[in-house]
N, C-alpha and C positions, 0 to 999 in steps of 0.2 A: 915193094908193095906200095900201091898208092891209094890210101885211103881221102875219100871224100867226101866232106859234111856241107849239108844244105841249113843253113841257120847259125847264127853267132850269138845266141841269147844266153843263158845260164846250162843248157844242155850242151848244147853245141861247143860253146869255148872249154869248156869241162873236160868233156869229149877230146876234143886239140892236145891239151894240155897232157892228159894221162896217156896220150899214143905216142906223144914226143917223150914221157919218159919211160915208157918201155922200148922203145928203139929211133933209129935213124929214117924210120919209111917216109914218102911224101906224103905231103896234106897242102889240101885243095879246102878252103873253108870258101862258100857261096851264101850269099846276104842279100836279102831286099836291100835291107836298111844300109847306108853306107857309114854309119858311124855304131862302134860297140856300143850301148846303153844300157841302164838298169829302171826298167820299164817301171818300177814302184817310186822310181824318183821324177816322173816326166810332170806333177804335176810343180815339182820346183822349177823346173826349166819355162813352166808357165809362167810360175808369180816371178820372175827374173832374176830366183834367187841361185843358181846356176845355170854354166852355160855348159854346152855340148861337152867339153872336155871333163868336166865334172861329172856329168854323169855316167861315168864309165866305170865300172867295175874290173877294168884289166889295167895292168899298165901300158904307158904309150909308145911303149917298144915290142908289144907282147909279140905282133908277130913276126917281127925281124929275131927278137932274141930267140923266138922257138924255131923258126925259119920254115914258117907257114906261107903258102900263098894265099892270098884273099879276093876275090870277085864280090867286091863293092857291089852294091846298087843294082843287084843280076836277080831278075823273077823268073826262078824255073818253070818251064811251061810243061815238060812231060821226062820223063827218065824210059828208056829202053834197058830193059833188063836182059833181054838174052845180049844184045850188044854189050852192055856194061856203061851205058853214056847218058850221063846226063844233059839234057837240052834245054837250051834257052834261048831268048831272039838276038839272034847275032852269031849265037855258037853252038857250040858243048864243050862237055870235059868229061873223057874216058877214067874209068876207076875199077882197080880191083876191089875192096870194099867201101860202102856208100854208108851214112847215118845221115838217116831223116832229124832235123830236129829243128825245124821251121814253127812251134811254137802256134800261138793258138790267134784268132784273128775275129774282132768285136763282131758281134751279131745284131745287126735290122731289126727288131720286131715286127711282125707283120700290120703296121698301122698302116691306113689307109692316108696315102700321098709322101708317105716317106721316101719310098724308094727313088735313087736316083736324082732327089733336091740337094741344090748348092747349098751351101753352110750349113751340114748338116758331119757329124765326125763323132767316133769311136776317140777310144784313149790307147793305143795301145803302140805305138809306133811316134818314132820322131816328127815323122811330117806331120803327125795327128795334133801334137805339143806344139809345134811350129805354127800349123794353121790356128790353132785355137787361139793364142798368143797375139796373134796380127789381127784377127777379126775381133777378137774380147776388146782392143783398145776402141773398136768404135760402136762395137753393139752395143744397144740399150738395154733392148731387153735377151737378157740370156737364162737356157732354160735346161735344163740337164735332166734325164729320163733314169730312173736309178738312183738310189742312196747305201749299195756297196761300196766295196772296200775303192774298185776306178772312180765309180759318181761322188764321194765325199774328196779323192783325191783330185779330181777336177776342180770341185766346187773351192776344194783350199786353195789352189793356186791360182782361183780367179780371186776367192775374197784377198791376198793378197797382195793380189793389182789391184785391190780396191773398188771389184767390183761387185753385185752386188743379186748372184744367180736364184732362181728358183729352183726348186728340186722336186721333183713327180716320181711318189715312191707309190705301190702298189701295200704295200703289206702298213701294218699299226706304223712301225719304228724303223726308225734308220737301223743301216749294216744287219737286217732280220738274220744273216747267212751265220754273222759272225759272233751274236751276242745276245746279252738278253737284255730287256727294258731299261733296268734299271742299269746298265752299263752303257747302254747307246743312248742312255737322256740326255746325258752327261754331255756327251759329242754334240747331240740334237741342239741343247742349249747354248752354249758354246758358237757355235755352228748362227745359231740365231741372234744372239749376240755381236756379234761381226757382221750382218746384214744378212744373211743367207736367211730366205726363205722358203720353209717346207709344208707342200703337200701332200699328206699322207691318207693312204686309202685315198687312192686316187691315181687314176693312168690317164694317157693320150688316146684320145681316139681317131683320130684324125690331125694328119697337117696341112694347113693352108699354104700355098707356092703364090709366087707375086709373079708379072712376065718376063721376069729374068732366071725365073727356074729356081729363085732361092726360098727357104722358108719365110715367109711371113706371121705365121701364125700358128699356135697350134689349140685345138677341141678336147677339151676335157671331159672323160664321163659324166653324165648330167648334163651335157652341151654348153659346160660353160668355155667361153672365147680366151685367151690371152694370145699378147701381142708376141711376135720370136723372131729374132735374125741372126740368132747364131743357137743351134741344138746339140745338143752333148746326148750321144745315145751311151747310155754302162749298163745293161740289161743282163750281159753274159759273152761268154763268147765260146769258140767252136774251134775245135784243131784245123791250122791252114795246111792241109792235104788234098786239094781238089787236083790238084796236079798226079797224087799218087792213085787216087782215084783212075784217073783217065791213065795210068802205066799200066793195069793190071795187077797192082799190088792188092792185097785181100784188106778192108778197110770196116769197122763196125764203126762205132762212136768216133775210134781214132783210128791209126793204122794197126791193125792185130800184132799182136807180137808173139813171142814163147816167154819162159824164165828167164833168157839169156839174152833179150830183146832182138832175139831174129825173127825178120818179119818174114812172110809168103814165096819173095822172090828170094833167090841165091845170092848171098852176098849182099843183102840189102839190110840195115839193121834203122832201128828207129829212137825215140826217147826222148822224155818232156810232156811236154804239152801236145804233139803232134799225133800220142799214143791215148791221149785222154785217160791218162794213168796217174799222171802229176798232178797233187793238189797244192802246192809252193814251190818259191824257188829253191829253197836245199833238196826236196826232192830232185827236182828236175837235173841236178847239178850230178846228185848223186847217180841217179841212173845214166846220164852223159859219160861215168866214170866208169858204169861195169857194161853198156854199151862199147867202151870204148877197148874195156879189157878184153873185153868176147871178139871182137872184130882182130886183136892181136897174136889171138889164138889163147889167150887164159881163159880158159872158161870158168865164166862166175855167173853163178843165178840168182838172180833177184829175189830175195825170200825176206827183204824189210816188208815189217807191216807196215801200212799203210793211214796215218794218222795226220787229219786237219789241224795247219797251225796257221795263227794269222796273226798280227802284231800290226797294232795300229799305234801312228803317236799324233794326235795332233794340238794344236794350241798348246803342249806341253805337259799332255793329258796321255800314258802311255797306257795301254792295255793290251794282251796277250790273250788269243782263247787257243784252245787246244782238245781235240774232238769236237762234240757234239755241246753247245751252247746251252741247250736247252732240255731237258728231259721228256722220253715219250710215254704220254699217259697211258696209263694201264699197263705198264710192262717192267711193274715191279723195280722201279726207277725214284728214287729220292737227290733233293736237293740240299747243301748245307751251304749254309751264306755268312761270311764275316762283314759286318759293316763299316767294322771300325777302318780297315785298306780291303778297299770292297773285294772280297773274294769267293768265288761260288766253286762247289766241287758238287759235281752228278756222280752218282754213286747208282750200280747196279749189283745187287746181293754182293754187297761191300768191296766191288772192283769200280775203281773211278773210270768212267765213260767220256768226262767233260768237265774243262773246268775255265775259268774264266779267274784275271789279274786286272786287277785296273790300278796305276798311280804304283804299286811295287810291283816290278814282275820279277825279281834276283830269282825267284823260286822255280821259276818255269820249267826249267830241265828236271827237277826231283818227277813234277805232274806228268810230263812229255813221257818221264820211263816209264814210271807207274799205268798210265795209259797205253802205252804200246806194248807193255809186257804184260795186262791184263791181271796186274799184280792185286792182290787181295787184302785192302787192309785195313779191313773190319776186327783184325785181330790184334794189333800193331797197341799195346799199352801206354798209347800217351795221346795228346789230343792231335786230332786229323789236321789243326793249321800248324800242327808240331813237328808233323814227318819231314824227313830229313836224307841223305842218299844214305846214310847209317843204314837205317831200315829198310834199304833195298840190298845190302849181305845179306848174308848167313855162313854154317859152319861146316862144311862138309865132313864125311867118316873119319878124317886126319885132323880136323878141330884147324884148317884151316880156312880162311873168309873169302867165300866165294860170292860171284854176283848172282842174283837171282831173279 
């Protein structure tokens, strides 16, 4: 049996990993990228506080010692599915089972003269880290679109290098995705402190190009002018599947899947970021894993709920949210806030929805179950910054301690 994966990121290697320990079959792994990376680390690789080798999350034997093959630096252009081969410029490679897991790729905004300008880049890829790195040493003015979890990790790795970016956020606050005011002032502050400059409530409307094609400038709502030669887009990004697109594979947001992540075509499975199903890396890892079991012939179905975790640390300011950051009004939703180690928990008719850690997060995994098991604990006799995995037992009809 020859299975083979398109992508080496946290689904993908995952993926490898769990088919070589259920048997002897070939593996074919196919990469843009020609080096493993851990894409949350690229803004160190900026500030030069690691290099390529660092940033890897596998060891540097991984694929000799699993005795994988690897196709470095290969962009699939289209897969044939009744054939069974995947195609790219120069070749292909035939496969009895295929996992998509090519991961998700920065998105353009539709402003007017962005498209197609020189020094103009996404974060999400090594080359993206490399260019930025080379052109940050001589740009002046540098300008980053976005104040998420990619745009504050850009802007660190430039302040850094000691340089000195703008930031053009659309919403009140920085990280709006991942947090609430009073835990992203924190970063905001911080962040401005170190030279970083933020504009908030406020987007691009427009960029200026000079006759070499590269940005010069970019127009601010209100028509106000700043100067730009090097632009950091962190807006969002989109599963990179246009290729599966064009094979015939059935694709909505990401590529459709089942329970078991088989996709549309025979023998085709998917996972990650490519499914628009991942919202972190331990998902994406974990699904890589029962992707990888189902393709083996174990069938296992994907029945984890599905629960937002994000873990930021910078200037040595760590915070943790997990769900929903913020509560929705009118829908019978309460907040409760500790100031003394800032802690917020969202509570819906006394099942926590959201919660947010900043400066201690040891606690995180109690909130993570609590949240994903919809566990209710309005009734729990001690104080709510008191709970503990204790109080996720109980006794079952034998009086012995089961999880719940």
């Amino acid at each position: 049996m020859k299975h083979v994966i398109i992508g080496a990121g946290a689904a993908g290697i995952s993926a490898a990993r769990t088919i070589r320990q259920n048997g002897s079959d070939e593996i074919v792994i196919i990469s843009t990228d020609d080096a493993v990376i851990s894409r949350c680390m690229l803004h160190k690789y900026i500030s030069g506080s690691r290099n390529v080798a660092e940033l890897s999350f596998i060891p540097y034997n991984f694929f000799e010692q699993n005795n994988i093959s690897w196709r470095r630096g290969t962009v699939v252009t289209s897969i044939d599915t009744a054939a069974k081969r995947v195609n790219f410029d120069g070749g292909n490679e035939s496969y009895d089972r295929l996992l998509i897991a090519t991961g998700a790729e920065s998105v353009l905004p539709p402003i007017d003269g962005l498209k197609g300008t020189k020094s103009v880049y996404g974060l999400r890829h090594l080359s993206d880290a490399k260019a930025i790195r080379d052109f940050a040493k001589l740009a002046t003015n540098i300008v980053i679109i976005g104040a998420g979890l990619v745009g504050l990790d850009a802007a660190y790795g430039l302040v850094e290098m000691g340089r000195k970016p703008t930031v053009v956020e659309m919403a009140a606050t920085v990280l709006p995705q991942n947090m609430d005011k009073h835990a992203a002032s924190t970063y905001e502050t911080k962040f401005t402190e170190a030279g970083c400059k933020f504009m908030l409530n406020s987007w691009v409307e427009s960029v200026q190009v000079n006759s070499s094609g590269a940005v010069s400038g970019i127009t601010l709502d209100g028509g106000k002018q700043m100067p730009c030669d090097l632009l950091i887009v962190a807006v969002g990004v989109r599963p990179a599947i246009e290729f599966a697109k064009n094979s015939g594979i059935e694709c909505g947001r990401g590529i459709t899947v089942d329970d078991y992540f088989a996709s549309s075509a025979p023998d085709v499975y998917a996972a990650g970021d490519a499914t628009g199903l991942s919202e972190s890396w331990p998902d994406a890892k974990r699904q890589g894993e029962l992707a990888a079991l189902n393709m083996c012939g174990i069938q296992t179905p994907y029945n984890d709920a599905l629960v937002q975790k994000n873990t930021v640390n910078f200037f040595g300011v760590p915070t943790l949210s997990v769900g929903r950051p913020l509560p929705i009004d009118g829908d019978n939703e309460e907040s409760r806030c500790d100031y003394s180690a800032y802690q917020k928990i969202i509570l819906r008719d006394g099942v926590p929805v959201g919660v947010i850690l900043q400066g201690d997060i040891s606690r995180s995994g109690i909130w993570h179950h609590m949240i994903k098991t919809k566990r209710d604990i309005s009734k729990i006799p001690k104080s709510i910054w008191k709970i503990s995995f204790a109080d996720a037992y109980g006794l079952d009809e034998d009086g012995e301690y089961t999880w719940i």
